[in-house]
C-alpha positions in Angstrom: 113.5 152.8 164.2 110.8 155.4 162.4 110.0 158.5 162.2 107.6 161.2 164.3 105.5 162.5 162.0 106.3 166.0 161.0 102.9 167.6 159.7 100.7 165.5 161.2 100.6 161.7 160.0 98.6 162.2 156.6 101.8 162.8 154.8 104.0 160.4 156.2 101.4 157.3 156.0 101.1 158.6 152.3 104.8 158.4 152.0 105.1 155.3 153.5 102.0 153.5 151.3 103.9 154.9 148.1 107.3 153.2 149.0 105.5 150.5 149.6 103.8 150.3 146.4 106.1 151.0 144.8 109.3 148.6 146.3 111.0 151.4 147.7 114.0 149.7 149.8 116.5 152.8 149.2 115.9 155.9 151.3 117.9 157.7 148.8 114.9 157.2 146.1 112.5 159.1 148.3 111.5 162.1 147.3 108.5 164.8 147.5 107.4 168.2 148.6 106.8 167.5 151.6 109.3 166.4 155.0 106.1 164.3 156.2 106.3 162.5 152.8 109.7 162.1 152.3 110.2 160.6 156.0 107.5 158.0 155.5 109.3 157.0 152.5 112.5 156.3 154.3 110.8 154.9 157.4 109.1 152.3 154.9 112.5 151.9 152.7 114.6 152.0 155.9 112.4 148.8 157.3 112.7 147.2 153.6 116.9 147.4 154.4 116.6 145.8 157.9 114.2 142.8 156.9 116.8 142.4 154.1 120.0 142.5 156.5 118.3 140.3 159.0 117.5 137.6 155.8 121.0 138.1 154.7 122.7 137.2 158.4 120.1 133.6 158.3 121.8 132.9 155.5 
């Protein structure tokens, strides 16, 4: 799972530090200006999904 970074990484660790801090587990939420950005987001969000699938089949 992930992303290559687009731009360089910058943009994507940015994205992926502002999902984070801010609880981002939907990749729909993300959005920016940039694709970098935008694709750290989901990475981050998309990694918030599988920890919560993986919790859900323990169950």
């Amino acid at each position: 799972m992930g992303y290559s970074c687009s731009d360089g990484c910058s943009g994507h660790e940015a994205g992926y530090e502002w999902a984070e801090e801010n609880d981002i587990d939907d990749p729909d939420d993300c959005e920016g200006n940039s694709d970098s950005f935008i694709e750290g987001c989901q990475a981050y969000a998309e990694e918030k999904q599988a920890e919560s699938h993986a919790h859900a089949d323990e169950d």
